[in-house]
N, C-alpha and C positions, 0 to 999 in steps of 0.2 A: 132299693126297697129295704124296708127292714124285713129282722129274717122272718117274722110272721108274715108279711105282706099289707100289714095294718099298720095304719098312721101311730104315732104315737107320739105325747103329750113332753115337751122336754122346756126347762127352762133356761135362759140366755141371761148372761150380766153386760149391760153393759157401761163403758166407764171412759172420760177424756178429759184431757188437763189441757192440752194445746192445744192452738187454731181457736177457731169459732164452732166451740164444743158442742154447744147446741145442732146449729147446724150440722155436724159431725153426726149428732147422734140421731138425728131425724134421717139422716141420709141413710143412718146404719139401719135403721128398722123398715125404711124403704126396701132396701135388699134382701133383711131378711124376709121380708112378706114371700121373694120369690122363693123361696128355699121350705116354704110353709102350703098347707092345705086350704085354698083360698076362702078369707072371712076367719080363718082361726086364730090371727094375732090380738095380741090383748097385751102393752103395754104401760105398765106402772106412770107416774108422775116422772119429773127428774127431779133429783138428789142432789143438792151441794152437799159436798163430803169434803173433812181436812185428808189429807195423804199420809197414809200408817207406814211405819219404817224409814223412808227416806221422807226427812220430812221438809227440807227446802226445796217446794217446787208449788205450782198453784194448788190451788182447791180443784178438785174433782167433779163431775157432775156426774152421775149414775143415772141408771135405770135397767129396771127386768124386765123380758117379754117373754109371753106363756103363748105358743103355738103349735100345733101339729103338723108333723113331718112325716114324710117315706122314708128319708134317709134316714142309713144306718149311723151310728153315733161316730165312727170312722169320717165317712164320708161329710156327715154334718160338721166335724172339726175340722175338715180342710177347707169346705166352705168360709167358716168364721174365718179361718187363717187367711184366707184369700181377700175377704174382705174387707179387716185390718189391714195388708198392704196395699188397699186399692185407696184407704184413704192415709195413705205414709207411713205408716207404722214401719220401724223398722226395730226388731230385736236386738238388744246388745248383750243378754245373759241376765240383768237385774231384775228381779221381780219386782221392786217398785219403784221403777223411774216413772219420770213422765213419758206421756204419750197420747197420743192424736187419736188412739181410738184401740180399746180392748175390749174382745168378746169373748164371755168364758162359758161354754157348757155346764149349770149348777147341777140338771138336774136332766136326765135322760128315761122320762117316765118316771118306774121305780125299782130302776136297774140300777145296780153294784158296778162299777167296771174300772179293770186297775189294768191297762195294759200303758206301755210306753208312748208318755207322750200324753197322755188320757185318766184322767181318775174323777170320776163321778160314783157320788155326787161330788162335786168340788171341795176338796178338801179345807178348806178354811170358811165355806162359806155360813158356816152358824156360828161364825165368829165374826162375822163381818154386819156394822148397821148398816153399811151402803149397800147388800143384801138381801140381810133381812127384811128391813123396811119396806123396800119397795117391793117384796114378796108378797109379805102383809097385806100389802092395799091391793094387791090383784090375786094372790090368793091365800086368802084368811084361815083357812082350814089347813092349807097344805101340813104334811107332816116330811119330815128332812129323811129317808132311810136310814138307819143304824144314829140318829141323833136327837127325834122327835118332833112335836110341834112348830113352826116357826110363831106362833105366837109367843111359845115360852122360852123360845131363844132370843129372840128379838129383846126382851126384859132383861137379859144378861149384858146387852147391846147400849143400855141407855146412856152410858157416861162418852161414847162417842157421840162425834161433833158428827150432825148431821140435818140437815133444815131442807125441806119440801118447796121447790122454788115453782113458778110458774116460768112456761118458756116453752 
C-alpha cells in the first residue's frame, strides 16, 4: 500500500523497437491493468519515434498510461522490472539500446523521489517528445513537478521526429 493507504495517480512510459512492438505494448498495458485500481487505466495513442543517442537501431513505438495504484513506488518499480523481463528484456548497462519492451515510472502522483535505482519524476522526461506527446493527449493539464506545464514543454519538443500511428 502506499504509505497513506490511498491510491495514487502515477504515470508509466512505455516504449519498443524489437519483436512485434505493438503487440508488445498491448501485452504491456494488459499487465499493467493488474497492478492498477480496477477501471482507472487511461492509455495514450502509440507513438512512432526515431531512437535519441544510439541512433542505428529501428524506430520506436511509445506510449503513456495514467492509472491508480496501492503500490508504493518501490514496489511499483519492481513490478515494471518484472514485466519487462517477462517479455525478454534483458539489461546490458546502455540507456539506449534497443529493446523489446521498456517501462519507466514518469510520474508518481506529485511526489519528488531520488533514491537508488528510482528518480521521479523521470529525469529526462520533459525533454523527451515521445513523452510528452502522449502525455498531452491523456493529460492536457498535467503540470511536470519542479519543471511545469507539459503543454509548454511539449513546444520545446517539436524538432523531434515523432508521428501518432494507429495500431
Amino acid at each position: 500500500m502506499t504509505e497513506s493507504g490511498n491510491p495514487v495517480t502515477v504515470y508509466i512510459g512505455l516504449g519498443s523497437n524489437l519483436g512485434d512492438s505493438v503487440k508488445t505494448l498491448r501485452s504491456a498495458i494488459t499487465e499493467l491493468e493488474q497492478h492498477s485500481i480496477p477501471g482507472s487505466i487511461v492509455c495514450s495513442s502509440l507513438y512512432r519515434t526515431a531512437p535519441i543517442g544510439f541512433l542505428d537501431q529501428p524506430d520506436f513505438l511509445n506510449a503513456v498510461c495514467r492509472l491508480e495504484t496501492s503500490l508504493n513506488a518501490a514496489e511499483l518499480l519492481r513490478s515494471l522490472l518484472q514485466i519487462e523481463r517477462d517479455h525478454g528484456r534483458r539489461r546490458s548497462g546502455s540507456a539506449n539500446e534497443p529493446r523489446t519492451l521498456d517501462l519507466d515510472l514518469l510520474l508518481y502522483g506529485d511526489h519528488e523521489i531520488s533514491v537508488d535505482g528510482l528518480q521521479v519524476p523521470h529525469p529526462r522526461l520533459h525533454e523527451r517528445a515521445f513523452v510528452l506527446y502522449p502525455l498531452l493527449e491523456i493529460a492536457p493539464d498535467l503540470a511536470i513537478p519542479g519543471r511545469g506545464a507539459v503543454r509548454n514543454l511539449a513546444k520545446d519538443c517539436e524538432g523531434q521526429s515523432i508521428a501518432r500511428i494507429d495500431g
